[in-house]
C-alpha positions in Angstrom: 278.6 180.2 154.2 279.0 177.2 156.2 276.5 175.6 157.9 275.8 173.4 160.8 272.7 171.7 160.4 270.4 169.8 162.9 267.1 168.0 161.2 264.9 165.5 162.0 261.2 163.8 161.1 259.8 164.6 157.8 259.7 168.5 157.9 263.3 168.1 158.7 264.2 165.8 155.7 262.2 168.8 153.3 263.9 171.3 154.7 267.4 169.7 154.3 266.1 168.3 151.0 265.6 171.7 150.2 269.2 172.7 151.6 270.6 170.1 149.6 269.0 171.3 146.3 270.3 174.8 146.7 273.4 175.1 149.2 274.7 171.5 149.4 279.0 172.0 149.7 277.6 174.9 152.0 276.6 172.1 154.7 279.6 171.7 156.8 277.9 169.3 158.9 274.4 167.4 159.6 272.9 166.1 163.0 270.5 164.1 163.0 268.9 160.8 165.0 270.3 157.4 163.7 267.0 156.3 162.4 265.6 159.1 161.1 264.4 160.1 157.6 267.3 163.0 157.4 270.1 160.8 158.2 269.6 158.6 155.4 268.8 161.3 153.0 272.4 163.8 154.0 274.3 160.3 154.3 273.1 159.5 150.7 274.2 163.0 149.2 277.6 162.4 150.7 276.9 165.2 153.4 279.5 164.6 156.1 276.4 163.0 158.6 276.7 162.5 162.5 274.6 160.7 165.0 273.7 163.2 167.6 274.3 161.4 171.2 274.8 164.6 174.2 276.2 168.2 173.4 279.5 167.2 174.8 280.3 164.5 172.4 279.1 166.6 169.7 281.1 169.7 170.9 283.9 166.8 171.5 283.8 165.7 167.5 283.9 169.4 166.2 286.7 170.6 168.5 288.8 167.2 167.1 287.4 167.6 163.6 288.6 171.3 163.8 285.1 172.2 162.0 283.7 176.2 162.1 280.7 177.0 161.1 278.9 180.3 160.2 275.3 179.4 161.4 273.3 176.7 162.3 269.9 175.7 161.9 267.4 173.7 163.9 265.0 172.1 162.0 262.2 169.6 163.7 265.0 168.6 166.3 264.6 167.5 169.8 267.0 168.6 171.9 267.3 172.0 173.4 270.5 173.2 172.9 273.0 174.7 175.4 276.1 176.2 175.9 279.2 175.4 174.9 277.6 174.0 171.5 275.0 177.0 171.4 278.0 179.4 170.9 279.7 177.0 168.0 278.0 178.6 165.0 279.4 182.2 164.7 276.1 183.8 164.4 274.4 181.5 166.2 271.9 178.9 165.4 268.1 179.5 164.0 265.8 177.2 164.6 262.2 176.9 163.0 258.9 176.6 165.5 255.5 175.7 164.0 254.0 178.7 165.9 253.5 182.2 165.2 256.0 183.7 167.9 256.3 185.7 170.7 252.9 183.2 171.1 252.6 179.7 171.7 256.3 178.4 172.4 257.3 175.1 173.5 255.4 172.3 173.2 251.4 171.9 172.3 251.8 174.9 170.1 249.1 173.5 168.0 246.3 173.4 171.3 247.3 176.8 172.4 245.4 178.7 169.1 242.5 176.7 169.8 242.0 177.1 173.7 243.2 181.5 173.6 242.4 182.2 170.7 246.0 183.0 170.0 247.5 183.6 166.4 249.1 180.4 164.4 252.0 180.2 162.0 255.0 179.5 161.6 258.3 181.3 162.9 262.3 181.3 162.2 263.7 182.6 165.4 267.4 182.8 167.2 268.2 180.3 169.9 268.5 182.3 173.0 270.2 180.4 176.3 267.7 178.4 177.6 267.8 181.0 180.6 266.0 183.5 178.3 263.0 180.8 178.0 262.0 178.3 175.1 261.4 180.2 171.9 262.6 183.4 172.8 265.3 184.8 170.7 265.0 187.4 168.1 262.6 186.4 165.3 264.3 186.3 161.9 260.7 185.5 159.9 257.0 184.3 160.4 254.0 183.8 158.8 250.6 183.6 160.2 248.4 180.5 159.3 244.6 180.7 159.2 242.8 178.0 161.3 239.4 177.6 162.8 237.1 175.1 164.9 236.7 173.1 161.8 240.8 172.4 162.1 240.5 170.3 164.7 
C-alpha cells in the first residue's frame, strides 16, 4: 500500500511514529509544517518529508515527482483539503477527528459534549468535498470516550 501521509502536533508525531514502526517503506510521502514535531521525526527515518505550503504546490511536486498513492491519512493537520489534491490518493484520504461523529465536527469539538450533552470520542472518517460539510464523509471507525463535569 502506498501511502500519503499528512501529520502534525504531538498526536500526529504518535501516529506516524506508530506508522513508522509498522508500515514504514509503505509511506510514499509525508506533509507536515516545517517546525513541527513530525517533520523532524519522518525526516530522521529517511521518509521522503515535504513542507506543506498551498494545495497547488503540493499537487505541483507530486505531478513532477510522478508519485501515486493508494490512500492518505490526515492526522492532527490544519488545512482542509480540496480538490485537485483531495482526489490524489486513489481511495481517498482518512482523516482522524477527536469527536465521536456524525456529532461535534469542526472546531471546539471538546465544548460541544459539555454544553448538549452530546457523545465524545474519537472517529476515523473519509474526507468528503468540503461542499459536503466539515467531518462528513463516511465513518471508517470510532470510539466513544466517557467524560463528565469533573472533565473540565
Amino acid at each position: 500500500m502506498k501511502i500519503l501521509l499528512f501529520s502534525g502536533g504531538e498526536v500526529g508525531a504518535r501516529v506516524a511514529q506508530r506508522l513508522l514502526n509498522n508500515y514504514k517503506s509503505d509511506i510514499v510521502l509525508a506533509v507536515t509544517d516545517k517546525n513541527d514535531p513530525c517533520h523532524t521525526l519522518l525526516k530522521e527515518q529517511g521518509v521522503d518529508t515535504v513542507c506543506y505550503e498551498t494545495d497547488s504546490k503540493l499537487v505541483d511536486y507530486i505531478e513532477k515527482s510522478r508519485l501515486s498513492f493508494d490512500v492518505g491519512f490526515l492526522i492532527w493537520f490544519g488545512p482542509i483539503m480540496r480538490n485537485p489534491l483531495l482526489s490524489i490518493p486513489q481511495q481517498g484520504f482518512i482523516s482522524m477527528h477527536p469527536a465521536y461523529l456524525p456529532y461535534n465536527r469542526g472546531a471546539h469539538f471538546n465544548i460541544y459534549p459539555l454544553v448538549e450533552e452530546s457523545p465524545y470520542g474519537v472517529s476515523l472518517f473519509f474526507v468528503n468535498e468540503i461542499e459536503h460539510g466539515i467531518d462528513t464523509g463516511d465513518i471508517v471507525a470510532r470510539k466513544s470516550i466517557p467524560y463528565s463535569w469533573e472533565d473540565t
